[in-house]
N, C-alpha and C positions, 0 to 999 in steps of 0.2 A: 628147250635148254639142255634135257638130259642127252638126248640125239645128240646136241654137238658135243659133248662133255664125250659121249661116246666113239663118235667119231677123231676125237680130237686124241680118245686112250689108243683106238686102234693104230693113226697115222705115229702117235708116240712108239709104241712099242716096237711097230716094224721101223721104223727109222733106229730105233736103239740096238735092235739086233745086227741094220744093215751096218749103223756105224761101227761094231765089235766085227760083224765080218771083213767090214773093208780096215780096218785097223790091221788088225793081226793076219792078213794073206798076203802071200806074194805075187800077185801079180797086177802093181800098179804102172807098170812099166814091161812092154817086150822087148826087145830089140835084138839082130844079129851082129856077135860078138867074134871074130876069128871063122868065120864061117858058121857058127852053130848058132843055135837061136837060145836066147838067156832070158829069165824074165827075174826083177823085182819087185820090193814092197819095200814095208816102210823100215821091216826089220831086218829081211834075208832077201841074197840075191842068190840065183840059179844057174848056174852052169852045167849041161851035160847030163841033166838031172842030179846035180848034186848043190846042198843048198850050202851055204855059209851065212853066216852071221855080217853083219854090218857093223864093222868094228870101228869106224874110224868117228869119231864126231863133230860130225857137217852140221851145221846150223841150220842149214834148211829142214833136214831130216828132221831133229830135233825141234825146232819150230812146229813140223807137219802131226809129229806125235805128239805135243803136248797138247797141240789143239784138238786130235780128233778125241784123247783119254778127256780133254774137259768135253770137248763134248757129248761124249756118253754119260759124263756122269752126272751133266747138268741135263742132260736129256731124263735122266734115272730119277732123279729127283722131283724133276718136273712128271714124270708118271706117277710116284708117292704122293706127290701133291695133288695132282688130276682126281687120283682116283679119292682123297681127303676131302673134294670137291664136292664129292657126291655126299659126306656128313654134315648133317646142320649144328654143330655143333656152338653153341650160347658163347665159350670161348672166344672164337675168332669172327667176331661181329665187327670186329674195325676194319677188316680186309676180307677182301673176296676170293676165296685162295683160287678159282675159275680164274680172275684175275692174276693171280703170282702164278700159276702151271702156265698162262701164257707166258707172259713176260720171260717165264724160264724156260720155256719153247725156243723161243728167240732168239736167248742169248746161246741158246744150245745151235741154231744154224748161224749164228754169228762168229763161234766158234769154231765149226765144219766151212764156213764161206772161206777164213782168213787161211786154214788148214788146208783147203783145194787152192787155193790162190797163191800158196807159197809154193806149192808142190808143182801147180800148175807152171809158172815163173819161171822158176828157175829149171823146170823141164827142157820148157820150150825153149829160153835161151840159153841154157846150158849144156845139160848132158844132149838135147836134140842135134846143136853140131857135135857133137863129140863120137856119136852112134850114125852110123849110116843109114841104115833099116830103122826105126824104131816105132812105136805105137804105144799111147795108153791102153790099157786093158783091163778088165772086167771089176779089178777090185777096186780101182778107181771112178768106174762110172758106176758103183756102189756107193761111194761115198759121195757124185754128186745126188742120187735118188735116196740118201739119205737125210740130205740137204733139204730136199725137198719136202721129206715127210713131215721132219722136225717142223720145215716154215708153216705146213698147213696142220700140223697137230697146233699151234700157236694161234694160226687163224681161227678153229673151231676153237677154241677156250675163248677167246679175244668177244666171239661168238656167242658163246653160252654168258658171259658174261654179261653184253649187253643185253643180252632177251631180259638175263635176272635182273637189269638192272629197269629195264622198261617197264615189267610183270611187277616189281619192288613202285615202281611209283607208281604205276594204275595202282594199285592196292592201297597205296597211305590217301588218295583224294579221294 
């Protein structure tokens, strides 16, 4: 049980970093602009090496940020609570908090899925005709391996929970 409880902190914690790195870099997006090659994020776009801000407010964008900010934080929480997991404490006897760090696993790549899929979306029918050259790039295939962490930190709790709960009834018969 403690093995996937473990397992389940380590896949959390690298997913919570991946999803603050791919949040806040710029290059979710490369593409050639006027001849030169530009690349952006969720915040700043790049020309020339020089950055600017994203001033205008597009709903997609908007959309893409609100979900990957929830999902750090529901990821964050869901590590607070993992590692709560490991206390036996007499309090929290009605619930399995193993049981709620998954759940909040969950809804943390639930949050990063609709966040890649909005981004994803309107990329590809979007600004993709609009750019000639263009390519996803690396902050982005951060955020789908983010995805992914968050889903299997979710499966190991989901995990340690049933063992506890198997190990809980061999014990009472």
């Amino acid at each position: 049980m403690y093995s996937f409880m473990g397992g389940g902190l380590f896949c959390a914690s690298v997913g919570n970093i991946l999803l603050v790195v791919a949040t806040a870099t710029d290059y979710w997006m490369q593409y050639r602009l006027s001849g030169t090659f530009a690349h952006q994020g969720l915040w700043r776009y790049c020309l020339s090496g020089k950055c600017y801000m994203l001033m205008e407010s597009i709903a997609y964008w908007n959309a893409t940020r609100t979900f990957m900010i929830l999902s750090a934080l529901c990821c964050f929480a869901g590590i607070i609570t993992g590692i709560l997991s490991f206390a036996h404490l007499s309090t929290f006897q009605r619930f399995n908090r193993s049981f709620v760090a998954g759940i909040i696993f969950f809804i943390s790549t639930l949050f990063v899925l609709l966040a890649m899929a909005i981004y994803t979306g309107v990329t590809v029918n979007f600004l993709g005709k609009r750019f000639g050259e263009w390519r996803f790039s690396w902050s982005y295939i951060v955020g789908w391996v983010a995805l992914l962490m968050t889903f299997f930190a979710g499966i190991f709790y989901m995990c340690a929970y049933r063992m506890h709960e198997c190990l809980h009834a061999a014990g009472t018969h």
